[in-house]
DRENVEXVO-95655 format. One record per atom (N, C-alpha, C, O): residue in three letters; x, y, z. Coordinates in steps of 0.05 Angstrom, whole numbers, plus 5000, padded with zeros to 4 digits. Layout:
<pts>
 resn   px   py   pz
  ALA    X    Y    Z
...
</pts>
This chain:
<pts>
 resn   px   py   pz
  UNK 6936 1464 9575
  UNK 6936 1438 9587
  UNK 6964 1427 9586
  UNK 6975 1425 9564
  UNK 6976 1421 9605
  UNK 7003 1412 9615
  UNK 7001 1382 9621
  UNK 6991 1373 9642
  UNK 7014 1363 9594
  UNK 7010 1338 9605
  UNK 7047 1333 9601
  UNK 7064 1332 9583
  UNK 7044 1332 9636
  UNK 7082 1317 9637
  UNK 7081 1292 9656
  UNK 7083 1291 9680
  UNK 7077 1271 9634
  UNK 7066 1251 9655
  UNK 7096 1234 9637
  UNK 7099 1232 9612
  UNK 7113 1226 9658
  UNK 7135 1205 9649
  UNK 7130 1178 9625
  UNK 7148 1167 9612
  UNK 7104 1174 9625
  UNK 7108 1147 9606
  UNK 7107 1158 9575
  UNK 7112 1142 9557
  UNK 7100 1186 9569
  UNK 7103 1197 9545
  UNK 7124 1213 9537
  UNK 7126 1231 9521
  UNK 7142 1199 9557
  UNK 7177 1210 9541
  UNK 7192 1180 9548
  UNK 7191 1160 9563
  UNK 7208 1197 9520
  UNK 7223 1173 9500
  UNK 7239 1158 9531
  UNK 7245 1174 9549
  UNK 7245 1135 9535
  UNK 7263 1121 9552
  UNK 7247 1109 9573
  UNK 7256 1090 9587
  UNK 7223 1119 9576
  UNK 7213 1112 9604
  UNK 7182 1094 9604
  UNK 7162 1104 9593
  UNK 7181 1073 9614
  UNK 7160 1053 9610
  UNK 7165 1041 9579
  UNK 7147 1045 9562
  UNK 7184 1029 9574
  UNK 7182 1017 9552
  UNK 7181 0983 9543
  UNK 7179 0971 9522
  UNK 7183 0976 9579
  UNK 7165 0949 9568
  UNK 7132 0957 9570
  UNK 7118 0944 9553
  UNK 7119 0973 9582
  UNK 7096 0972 9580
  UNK 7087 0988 9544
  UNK 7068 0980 9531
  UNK 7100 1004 9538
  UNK 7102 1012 9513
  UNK 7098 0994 9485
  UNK 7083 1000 9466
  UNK 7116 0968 9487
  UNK 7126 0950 9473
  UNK 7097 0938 9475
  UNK 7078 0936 9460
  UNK 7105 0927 9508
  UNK 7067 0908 9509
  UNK 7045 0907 9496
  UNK 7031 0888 9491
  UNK 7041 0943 9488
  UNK 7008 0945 9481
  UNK 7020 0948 9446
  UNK 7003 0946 9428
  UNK 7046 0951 9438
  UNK 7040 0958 9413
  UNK 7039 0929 9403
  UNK 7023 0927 9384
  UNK 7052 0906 9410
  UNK 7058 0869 9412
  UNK 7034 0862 9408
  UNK 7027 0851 9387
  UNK 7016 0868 9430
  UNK 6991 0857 9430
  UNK 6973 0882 9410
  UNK 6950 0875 9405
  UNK 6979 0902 9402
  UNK 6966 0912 9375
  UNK 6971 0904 9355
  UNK 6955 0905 9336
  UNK 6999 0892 9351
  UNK 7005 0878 9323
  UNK 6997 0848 9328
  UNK 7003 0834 9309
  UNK 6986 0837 9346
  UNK 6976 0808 9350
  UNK 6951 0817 9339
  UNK 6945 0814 9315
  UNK 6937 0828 9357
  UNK 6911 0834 9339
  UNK 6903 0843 9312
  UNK 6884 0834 9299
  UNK 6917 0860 9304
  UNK 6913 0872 9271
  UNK 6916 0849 9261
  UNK 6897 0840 9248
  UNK 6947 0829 9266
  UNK 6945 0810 9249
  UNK 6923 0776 9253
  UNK 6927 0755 9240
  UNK 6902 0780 9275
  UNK 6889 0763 9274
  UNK 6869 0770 9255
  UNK 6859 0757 9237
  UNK 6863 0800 9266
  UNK 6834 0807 9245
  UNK 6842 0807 9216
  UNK 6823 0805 9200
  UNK 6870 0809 9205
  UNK 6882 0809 9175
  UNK 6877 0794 9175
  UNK 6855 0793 9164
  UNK 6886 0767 9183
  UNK 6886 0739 9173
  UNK 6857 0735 9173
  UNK 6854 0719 9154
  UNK 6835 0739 9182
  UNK 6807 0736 9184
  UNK 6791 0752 9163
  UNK 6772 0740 9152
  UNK 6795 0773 9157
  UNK 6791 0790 9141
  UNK 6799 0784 9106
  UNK 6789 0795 9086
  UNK 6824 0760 9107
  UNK 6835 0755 9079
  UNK 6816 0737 9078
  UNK 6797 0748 9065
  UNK 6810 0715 9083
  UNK 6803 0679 9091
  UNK 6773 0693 9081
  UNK 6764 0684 9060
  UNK 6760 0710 9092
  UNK 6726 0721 9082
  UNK 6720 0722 9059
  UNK 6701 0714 9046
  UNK 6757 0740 9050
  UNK 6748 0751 9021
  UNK 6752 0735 9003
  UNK 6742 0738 8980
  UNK 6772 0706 9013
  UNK 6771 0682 8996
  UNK 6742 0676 8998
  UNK 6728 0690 8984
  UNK 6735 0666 9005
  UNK 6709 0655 9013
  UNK 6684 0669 8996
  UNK 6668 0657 8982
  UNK 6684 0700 9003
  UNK 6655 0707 8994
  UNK 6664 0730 8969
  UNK 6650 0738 8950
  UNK 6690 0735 8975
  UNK 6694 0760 8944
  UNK 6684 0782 8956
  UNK 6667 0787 8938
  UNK 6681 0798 8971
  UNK 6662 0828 8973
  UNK 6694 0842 8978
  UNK 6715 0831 8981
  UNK 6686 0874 8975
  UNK 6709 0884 8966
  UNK 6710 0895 9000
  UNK 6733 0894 9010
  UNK 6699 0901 9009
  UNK 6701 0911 9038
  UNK 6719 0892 9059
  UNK 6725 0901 9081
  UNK 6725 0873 9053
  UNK 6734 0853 9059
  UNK 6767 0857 9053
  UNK 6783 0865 9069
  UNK 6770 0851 9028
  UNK 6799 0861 9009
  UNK 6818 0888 9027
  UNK 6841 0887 9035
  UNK 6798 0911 9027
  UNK 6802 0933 9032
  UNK 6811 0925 9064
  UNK 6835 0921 9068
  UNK 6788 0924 9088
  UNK 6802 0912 9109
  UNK 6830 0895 9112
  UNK 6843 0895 9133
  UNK 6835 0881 9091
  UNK 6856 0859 9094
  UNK 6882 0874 9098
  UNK 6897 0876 9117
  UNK 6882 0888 9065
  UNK 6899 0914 9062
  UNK 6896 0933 9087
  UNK 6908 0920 9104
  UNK 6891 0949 9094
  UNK 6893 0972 9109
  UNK 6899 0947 9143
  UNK 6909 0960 9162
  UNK 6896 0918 9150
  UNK 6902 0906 9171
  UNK 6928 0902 9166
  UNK 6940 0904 9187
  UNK 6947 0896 9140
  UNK 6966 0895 9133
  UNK 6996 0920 9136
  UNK 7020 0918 9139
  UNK 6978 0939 9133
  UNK 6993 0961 9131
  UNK 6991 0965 9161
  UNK 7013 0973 9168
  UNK 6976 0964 9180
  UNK 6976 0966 9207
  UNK 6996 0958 9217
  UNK 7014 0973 9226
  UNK 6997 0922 9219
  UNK 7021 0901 9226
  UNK 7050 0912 9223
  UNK 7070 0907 9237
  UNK 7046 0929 9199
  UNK 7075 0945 9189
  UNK 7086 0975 9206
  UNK 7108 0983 9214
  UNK 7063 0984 9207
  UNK 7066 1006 9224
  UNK 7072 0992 9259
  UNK 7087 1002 9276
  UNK 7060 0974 9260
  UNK 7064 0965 9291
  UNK 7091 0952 9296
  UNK 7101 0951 9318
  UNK 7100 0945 9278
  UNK 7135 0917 9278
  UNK 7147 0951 9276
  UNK 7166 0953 9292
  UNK 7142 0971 9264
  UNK 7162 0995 9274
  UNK 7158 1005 9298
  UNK 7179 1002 9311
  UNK 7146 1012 9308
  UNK 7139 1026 9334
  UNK 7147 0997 9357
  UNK 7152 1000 9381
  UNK 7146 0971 9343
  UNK 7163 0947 9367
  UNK 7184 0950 9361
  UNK 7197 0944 9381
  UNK 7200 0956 9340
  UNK 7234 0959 9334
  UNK 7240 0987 9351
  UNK 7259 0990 9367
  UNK 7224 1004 9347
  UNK 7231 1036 9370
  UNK 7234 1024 9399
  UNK 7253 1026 9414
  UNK 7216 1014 9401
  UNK 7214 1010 9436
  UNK 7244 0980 9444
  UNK 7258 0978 9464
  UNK 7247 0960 9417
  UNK 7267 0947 9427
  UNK 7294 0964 9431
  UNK 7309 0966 9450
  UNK 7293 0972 9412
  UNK 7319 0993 9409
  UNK 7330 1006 9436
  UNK 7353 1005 9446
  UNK 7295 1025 9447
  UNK 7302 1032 9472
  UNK 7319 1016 9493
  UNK 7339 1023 9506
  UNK 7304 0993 9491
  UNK 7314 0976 9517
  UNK 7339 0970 9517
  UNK 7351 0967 9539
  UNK 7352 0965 9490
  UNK 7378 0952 9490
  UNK 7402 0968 9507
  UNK 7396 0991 9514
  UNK 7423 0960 9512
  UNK 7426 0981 9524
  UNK 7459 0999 9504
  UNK 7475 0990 9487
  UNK 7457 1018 9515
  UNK 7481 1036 9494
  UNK 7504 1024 9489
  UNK 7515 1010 9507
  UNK 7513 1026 9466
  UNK 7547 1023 9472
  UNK 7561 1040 9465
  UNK 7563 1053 9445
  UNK 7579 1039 9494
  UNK 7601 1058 9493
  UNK 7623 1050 9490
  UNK 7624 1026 9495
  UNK 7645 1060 9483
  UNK 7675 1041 9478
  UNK 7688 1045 9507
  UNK 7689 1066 9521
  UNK 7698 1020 9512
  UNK 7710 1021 9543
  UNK 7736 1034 9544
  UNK 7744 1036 9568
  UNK 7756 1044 9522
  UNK 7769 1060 9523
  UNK 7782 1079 9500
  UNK 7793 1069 9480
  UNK 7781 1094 9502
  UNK 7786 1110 9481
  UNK 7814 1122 9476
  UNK 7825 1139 9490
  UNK 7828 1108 9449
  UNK 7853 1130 9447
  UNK 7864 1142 9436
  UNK 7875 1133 9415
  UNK 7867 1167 9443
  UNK 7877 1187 9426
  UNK 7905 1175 9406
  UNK 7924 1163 9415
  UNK 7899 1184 9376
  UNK 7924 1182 9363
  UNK 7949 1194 9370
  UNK 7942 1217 9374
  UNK 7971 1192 9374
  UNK 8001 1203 9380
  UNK 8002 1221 9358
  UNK 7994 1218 9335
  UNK 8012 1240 9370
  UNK 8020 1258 9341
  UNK 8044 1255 9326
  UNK 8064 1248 9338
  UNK 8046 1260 9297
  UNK 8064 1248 9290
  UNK 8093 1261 9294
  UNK 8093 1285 9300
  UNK 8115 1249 9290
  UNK 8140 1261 9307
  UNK 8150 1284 9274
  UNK 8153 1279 9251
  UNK 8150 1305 9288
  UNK 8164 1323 9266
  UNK 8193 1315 9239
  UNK 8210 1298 9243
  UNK 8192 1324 9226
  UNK 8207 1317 9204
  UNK 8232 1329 9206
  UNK 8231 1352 9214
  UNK 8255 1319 9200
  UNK 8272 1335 9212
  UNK 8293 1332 9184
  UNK 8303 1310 9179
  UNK 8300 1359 9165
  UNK 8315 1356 9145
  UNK 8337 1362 9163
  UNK 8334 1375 9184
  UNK 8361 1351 9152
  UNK 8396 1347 9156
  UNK 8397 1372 9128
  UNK 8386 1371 9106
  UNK 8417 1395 9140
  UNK 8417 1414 9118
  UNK 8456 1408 9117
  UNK 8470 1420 9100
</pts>
């Protein structure tokens, strides 16, 4: 199976890239914040556990949005480059 479809290489579609991981770290962190507020409330550990593992999500997602910003920015190159002079030979007086 040959998948060469452009939006799964690095550089290409990366506002739509950014989009869904933005709106995956909006969501993880609504259901975290919903998921903590329960376990205040009722104490069950299934709760706790969700909060945690929604937490660690948010984290994994703010990386994969720093990859894709990164992409966009754009390179820098130095607008000119210059070579050092070489230095002038030494010249003993005999």
């Amino acid at each position: 199976m040959n998948l060469d479809l452009d939006i799964l290489k690095c550089g290409n579609c990366e506002e739509l890239k950014l989009g869904v991981h933005a709106s995956a770290l909006g969501l993880a962190a609504v259901m975290g914040i919903y998921n903590a507020a329960a376990w205040l409330m009722r104490r069950e550990t299934h709760l706790a556990v969700n909060a945690v593992l929604y937490a660690a999500l948010v984290a994994w997602e703010r990386e994969h949005i720093a990859h894709h910003m990164a992409e966009l920015r754009p390179r820098r190159t130095p607008l000119h480059v210059v070579e050092p002079e070489p230095p002038e030979p030494v010249r003993i007086a005999a």
